[in-house]
C-alpha positions in Angstrom: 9.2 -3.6 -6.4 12.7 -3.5 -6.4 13.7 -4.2 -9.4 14.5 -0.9 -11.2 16.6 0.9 -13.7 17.8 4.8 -12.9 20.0 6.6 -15.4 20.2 9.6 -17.5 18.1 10.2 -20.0 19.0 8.5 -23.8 17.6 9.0 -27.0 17.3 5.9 -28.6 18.2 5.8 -32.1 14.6 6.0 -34.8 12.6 6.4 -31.5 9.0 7.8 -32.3 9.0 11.3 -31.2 5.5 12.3 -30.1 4.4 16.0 -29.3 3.6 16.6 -25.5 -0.6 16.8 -26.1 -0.5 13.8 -27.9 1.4 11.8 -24.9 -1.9 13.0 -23.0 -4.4 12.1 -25.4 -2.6 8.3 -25.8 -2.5 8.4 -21.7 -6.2 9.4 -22.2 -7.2 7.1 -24.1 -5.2 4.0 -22.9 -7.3 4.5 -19.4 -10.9 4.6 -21.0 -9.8 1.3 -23.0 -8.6 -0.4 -19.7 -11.8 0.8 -18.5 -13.9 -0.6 -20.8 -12.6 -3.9 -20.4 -13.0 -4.0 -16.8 -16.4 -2.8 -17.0 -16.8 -5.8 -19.6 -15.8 -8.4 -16.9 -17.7 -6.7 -14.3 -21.0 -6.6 -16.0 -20.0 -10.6 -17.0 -20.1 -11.8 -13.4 -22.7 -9.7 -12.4 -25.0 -11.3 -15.1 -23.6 -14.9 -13.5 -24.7 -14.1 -10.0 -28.7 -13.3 -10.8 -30.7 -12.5 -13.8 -31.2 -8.7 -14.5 -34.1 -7.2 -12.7 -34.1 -9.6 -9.8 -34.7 -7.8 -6.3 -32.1 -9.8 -4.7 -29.5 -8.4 -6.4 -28.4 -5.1 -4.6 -28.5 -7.3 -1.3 -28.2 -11.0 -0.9 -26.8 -11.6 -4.5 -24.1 -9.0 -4.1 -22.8 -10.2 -0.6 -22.9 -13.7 -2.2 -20.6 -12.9 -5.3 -18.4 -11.1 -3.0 -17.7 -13.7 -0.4 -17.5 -16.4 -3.5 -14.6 -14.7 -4.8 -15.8 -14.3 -8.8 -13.7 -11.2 -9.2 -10.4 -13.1 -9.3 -7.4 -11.8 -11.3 -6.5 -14.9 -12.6 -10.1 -15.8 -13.5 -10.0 -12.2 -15.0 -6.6 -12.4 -17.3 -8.6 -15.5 -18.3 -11.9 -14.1 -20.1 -9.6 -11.7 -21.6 -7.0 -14.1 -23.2 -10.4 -16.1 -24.2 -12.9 -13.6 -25.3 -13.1 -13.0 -29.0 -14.8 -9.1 -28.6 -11.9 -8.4 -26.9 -9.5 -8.9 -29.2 -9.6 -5.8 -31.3 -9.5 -4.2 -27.8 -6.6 -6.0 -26.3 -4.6 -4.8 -29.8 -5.5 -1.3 -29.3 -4.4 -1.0 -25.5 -0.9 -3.1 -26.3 -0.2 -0.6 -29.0 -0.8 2.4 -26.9 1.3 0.8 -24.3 4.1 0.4 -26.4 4.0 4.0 -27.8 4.0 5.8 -24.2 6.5 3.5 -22.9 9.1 3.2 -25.5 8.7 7.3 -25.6 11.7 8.4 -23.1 11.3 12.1 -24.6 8.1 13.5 -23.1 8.4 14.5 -19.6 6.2 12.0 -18.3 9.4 9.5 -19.8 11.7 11.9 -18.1 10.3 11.6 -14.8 10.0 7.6 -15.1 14.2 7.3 -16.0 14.9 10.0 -13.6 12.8 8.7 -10.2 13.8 4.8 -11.7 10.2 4.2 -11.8 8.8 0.8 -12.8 5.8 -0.2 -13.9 3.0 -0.2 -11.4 4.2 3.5 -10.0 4.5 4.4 -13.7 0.7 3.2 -13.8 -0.4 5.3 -10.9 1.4 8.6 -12.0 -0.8 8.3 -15.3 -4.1 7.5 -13.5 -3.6 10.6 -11.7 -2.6 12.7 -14.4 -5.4 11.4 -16.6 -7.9 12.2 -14.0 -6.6 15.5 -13.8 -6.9 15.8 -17.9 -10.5 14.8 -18.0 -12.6 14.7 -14.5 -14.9 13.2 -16.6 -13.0 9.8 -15.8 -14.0 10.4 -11.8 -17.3 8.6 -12.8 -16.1 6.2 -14.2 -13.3 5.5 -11.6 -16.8 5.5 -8.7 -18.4 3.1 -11.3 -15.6 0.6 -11.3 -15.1 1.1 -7.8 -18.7 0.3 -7.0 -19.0 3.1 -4.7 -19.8 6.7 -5.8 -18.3 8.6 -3.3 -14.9 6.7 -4.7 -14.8 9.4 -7.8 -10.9 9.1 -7.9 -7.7 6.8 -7.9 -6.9 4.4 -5.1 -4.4 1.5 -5.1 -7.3 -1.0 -5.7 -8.3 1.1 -8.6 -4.7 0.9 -10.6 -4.2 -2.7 -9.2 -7.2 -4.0 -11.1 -7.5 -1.8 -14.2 -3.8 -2.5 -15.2 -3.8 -6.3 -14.1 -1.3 -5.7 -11.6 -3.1 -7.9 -9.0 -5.7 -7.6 -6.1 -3.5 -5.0 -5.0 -0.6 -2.6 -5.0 2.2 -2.3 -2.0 4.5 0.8 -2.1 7.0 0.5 0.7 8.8 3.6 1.8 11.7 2.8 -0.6 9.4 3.2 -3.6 10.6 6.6 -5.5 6.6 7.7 -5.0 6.9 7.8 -1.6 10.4 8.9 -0.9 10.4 11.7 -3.0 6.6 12.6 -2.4 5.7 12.3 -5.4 2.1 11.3 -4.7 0.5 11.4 -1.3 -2.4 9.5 0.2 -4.9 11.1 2.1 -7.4 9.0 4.3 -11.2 9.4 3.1 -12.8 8.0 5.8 -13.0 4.7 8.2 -12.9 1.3 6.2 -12.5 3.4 2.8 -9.2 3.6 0.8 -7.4 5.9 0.4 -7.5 8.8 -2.3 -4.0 9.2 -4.2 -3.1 12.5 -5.5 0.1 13.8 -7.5 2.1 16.5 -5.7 1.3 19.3 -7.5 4.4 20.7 -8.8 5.5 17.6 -10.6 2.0 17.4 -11.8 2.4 21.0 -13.6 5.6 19.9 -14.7 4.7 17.4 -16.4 2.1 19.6 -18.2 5.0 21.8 -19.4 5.1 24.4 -16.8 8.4 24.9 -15.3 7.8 27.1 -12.2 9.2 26.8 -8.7 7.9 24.9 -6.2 5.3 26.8 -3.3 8.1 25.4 -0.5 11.3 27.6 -2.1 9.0 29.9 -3.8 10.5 33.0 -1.1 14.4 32.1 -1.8 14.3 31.1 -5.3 13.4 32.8 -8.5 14.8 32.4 -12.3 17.3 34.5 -13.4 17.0 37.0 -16.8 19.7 36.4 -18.9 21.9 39.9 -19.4 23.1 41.1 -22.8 26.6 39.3 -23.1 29.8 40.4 -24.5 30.2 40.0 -28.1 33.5 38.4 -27.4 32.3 35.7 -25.4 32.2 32.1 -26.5 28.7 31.2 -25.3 28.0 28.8 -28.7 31.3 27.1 -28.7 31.0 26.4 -25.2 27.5 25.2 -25.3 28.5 22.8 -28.2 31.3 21.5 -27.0 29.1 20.8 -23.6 26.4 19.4 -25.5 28.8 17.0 -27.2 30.3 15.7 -24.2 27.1 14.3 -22.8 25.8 13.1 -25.8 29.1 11.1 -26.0 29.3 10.1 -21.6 25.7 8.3 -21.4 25.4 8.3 -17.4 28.3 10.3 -16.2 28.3 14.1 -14.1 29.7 16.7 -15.9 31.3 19.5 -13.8 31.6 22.6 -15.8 34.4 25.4 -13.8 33.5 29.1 -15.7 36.3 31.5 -14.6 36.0 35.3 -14.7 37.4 38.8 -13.3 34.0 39.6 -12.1 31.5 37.3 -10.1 28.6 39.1 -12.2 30.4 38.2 -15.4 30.6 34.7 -14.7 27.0 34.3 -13.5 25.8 35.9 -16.4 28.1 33.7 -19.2 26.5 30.6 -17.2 23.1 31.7 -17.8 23.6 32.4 -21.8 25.1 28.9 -22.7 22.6 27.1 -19.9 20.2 28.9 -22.5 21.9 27.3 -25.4 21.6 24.0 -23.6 17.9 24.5 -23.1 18.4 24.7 -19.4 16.9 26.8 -17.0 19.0 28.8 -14.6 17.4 29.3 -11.5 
């Protein structure tokens, strides 16, 4: 957990680009493939621990396959390395995986290179969006879960459908917590817990750009006033533009200098315009 990489965010060279709504359908779609291969290995030890449409099954059989361990991870990794129907599966969720991580220009890449976040809290950021995108997946989240009043993502949950163990630790240092980007909310004694995205980043990342509820009273974004025709708004912009392209990872601290306070505010918003930036 702490090994991580933080930086600004880089282009690289031929990288795909991929339209936002198709990020979401590839997120989509990844899930229900992960899900349909643990749901494969489910049904397989179930069929090992009693014949289908024996009585014992809902009581005696089930306590016995849990206290015997058959849902291993390593035993798991195994049938799928090993099963030949899998195959074409495995293919299809490894190519999806490489097209949403490589992808560092959707937001959802923003966010992981801006928070530094690694895998597994890359993995729980996109259960809880997907959920979000289709509820639909909250049945099939109980079903996997083997509970039905578990319709949604817990740490177990990501832990086994992305092979990430019998389960996830997030310490306080972990970007997810420290900047609240999820929260966990009890569901009752003995249960896990239910993990939901903070709801501003989870708008965000469907390509709203409001202000969150907390500063909602002392913030609001500014309308840009017609400028002088005089001012250098493009030039400026460019040359900006230029010098981050060209200093990967460093601050650039932009001084605007006017006769008038309202001048300068309003030359700032034009060229943050320019930049695609929002001036808040």
């Amino acid at each position: 957990m702490n090994n991580r990489s933080t930086g600004n965010i880089t282009i690289v060279p031929g990288e795909e680009a991929i339209d936002q709504e198709d990020v979401f359908q590839l997120m989509v779609q990844r899930v229900k493939l992960l899900a349909t291969r643990r749901i494969a290995w489910l049904q397989k030890i179930w069929c090992d621990m009693g014949p289908s449409g024996d009585e014992r099954f809902t009581s005696e059989i089930e306590v016995e396959g849990c206290l015997s361990d058959k849902d291993d991870p390593a035993l798991e990794n195994g049938f799928y390395e090993n099963e030949v129907k899998l195959e074409a599966l495995n293919k299809n969720i490894a190519a999806l995986d490489s097209r949403i991580t490589v992808n560092t220009q959707s937001r959802l890449g923003q966010l992981r290179i801006l928070f530094g976040l690694n895998q597994v809290e890359a993995d729980i950021i996109q259960t809880c969006l997907c959920l979000h995108l289709d509820p639909n997946l909250g049945k099939v989240f109980a079903y996997l879960q083997d509970q039905v009043n578990l319709p949604f993502v817990t740490r177990q949950l990501v832990a086994r459908l992305f092979r990430h163990g019998l389960f996830i630790t997030l310490g306080s240092t972990s970007p997810l917590c420290r900047w609240k980007l999820i929260s966990e909310v009890e569901t009752g004694r003995g249960q896990p817990a239910r993990i939901e995205m903070d709801s501003f980043v989870r708008d965000w990342l469907m390509g709203i750009d409001d202000i969150d509820q907390h500063i909602i009273e002392i913030c609001h974004p500014l309308r840009a006033r017609p400028g002088l025709p005089h001012w250098p708004v493009v030039e400026s912009a460019m040359k900006i533009k230029r010098m981050l392209d060209q200093r990967t990872g460093e601050v650039i601290r932009v001084f605007v200098g006017a006769d008038l306070e309202k001048e300068e505010r309003v030359f700032r918003q034009h060229w943050l315009q320019k930049l695609g930036c929002h001036c808040w």
